[in-house]
C-alpha positions as semicolon CSV with decimal commas, in nm:
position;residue;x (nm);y (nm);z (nm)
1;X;-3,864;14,567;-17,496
2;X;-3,919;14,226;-17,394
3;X;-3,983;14,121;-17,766
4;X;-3,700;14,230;-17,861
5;X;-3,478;14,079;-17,596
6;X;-3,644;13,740;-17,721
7;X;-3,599;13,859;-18,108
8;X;-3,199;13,890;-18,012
9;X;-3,184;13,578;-17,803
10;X;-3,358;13,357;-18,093
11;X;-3,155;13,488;-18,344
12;X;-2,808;13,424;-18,155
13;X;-2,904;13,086;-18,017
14;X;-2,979;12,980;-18,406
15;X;-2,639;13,180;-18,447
16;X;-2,463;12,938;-18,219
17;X;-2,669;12,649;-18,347
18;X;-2,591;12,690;-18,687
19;X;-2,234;12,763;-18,648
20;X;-2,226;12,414;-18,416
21;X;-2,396;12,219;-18,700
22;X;-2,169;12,323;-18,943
23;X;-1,830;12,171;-18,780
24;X;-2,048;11,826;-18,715
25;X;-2,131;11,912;-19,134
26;X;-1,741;11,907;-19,155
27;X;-1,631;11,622;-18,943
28;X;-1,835;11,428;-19,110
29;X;-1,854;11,531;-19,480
30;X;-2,162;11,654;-19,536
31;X;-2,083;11,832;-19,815
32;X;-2,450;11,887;-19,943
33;X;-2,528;12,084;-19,610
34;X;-2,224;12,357;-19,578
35;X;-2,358;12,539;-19,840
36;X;-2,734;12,587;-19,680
37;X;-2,593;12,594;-19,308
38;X;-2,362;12,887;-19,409
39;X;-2,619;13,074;-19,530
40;X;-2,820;13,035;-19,209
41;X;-2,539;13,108;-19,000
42;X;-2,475;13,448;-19,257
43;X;-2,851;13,533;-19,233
44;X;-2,860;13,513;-18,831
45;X;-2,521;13,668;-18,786
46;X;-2,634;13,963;-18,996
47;X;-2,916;13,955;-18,805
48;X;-2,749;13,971;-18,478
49;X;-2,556;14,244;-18,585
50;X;-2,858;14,435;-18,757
51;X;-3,046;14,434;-18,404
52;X;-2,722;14,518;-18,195
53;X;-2,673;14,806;-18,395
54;X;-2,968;14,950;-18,423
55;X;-3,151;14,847;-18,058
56;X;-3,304;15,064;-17,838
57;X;-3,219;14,819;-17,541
58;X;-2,944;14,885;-17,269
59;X;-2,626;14,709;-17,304
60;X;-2,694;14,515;-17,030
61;X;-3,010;14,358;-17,191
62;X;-2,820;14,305;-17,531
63;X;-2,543;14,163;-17,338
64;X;-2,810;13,898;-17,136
65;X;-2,996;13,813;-17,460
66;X;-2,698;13,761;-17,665
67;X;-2,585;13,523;-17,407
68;X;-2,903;13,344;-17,286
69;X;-2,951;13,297;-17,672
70;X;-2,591;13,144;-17,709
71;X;-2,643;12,956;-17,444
72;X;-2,955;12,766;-17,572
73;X;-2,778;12,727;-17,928
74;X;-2,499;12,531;-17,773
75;X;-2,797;12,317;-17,572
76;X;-2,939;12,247;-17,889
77;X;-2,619;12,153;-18,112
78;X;-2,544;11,907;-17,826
79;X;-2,852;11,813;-17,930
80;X;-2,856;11,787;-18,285
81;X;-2,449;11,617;-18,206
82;X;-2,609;11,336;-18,025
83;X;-2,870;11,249;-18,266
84;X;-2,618;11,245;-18,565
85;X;-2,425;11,016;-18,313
86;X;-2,681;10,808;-18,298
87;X;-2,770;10,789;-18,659
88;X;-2,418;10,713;-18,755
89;X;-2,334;10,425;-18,500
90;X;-2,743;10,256;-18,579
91;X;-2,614;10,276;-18,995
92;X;-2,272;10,170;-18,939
């Protein structure tokens, strides 16, 4: 049970993560990268779905993991946000 609590909460944090990176891809016309980010966010979302629909785990636990997991995703696109910050005010 537990590894599949973490299994759900990876997979929506990279979710989150992936959906994040793919507005800062936008906003700053990354063209080359929308095509490989959607695909992650496609294969985790699938994913998400896959183990939602077929888990053993109470609702509650799906419900906690799913969140924790969103939760960390938006930590680490803040991340990932300040770097490309970073980058782009050292180049420019």
């Amino acid at each position: 049970m537990i590894t599949l609590f973490f299994i759900q909460m990876l997979a929506s944090a990279g979710y989150v993560s992936f959906r994040s990176m793919q507005v800062i891809n936008i906003t700053n016309n990354q063209w080359w990268m929308i095509l490989p980010t959607s695909l992650c966010i496609a294969l985790c979302e699938v994913y998400v779905i896959h183990m939602i629909a077929t888990s053993d785990l109470d609702k509650v636990w799906l419900v906690l993991s799913t969140g924790t997991g969103g939760a960390i995703g938006c930590f680490v696109a803040m991340w990932v946000s300040r770097i490309f910050k970073k980058e782009s005010s050292s180049s420019g």
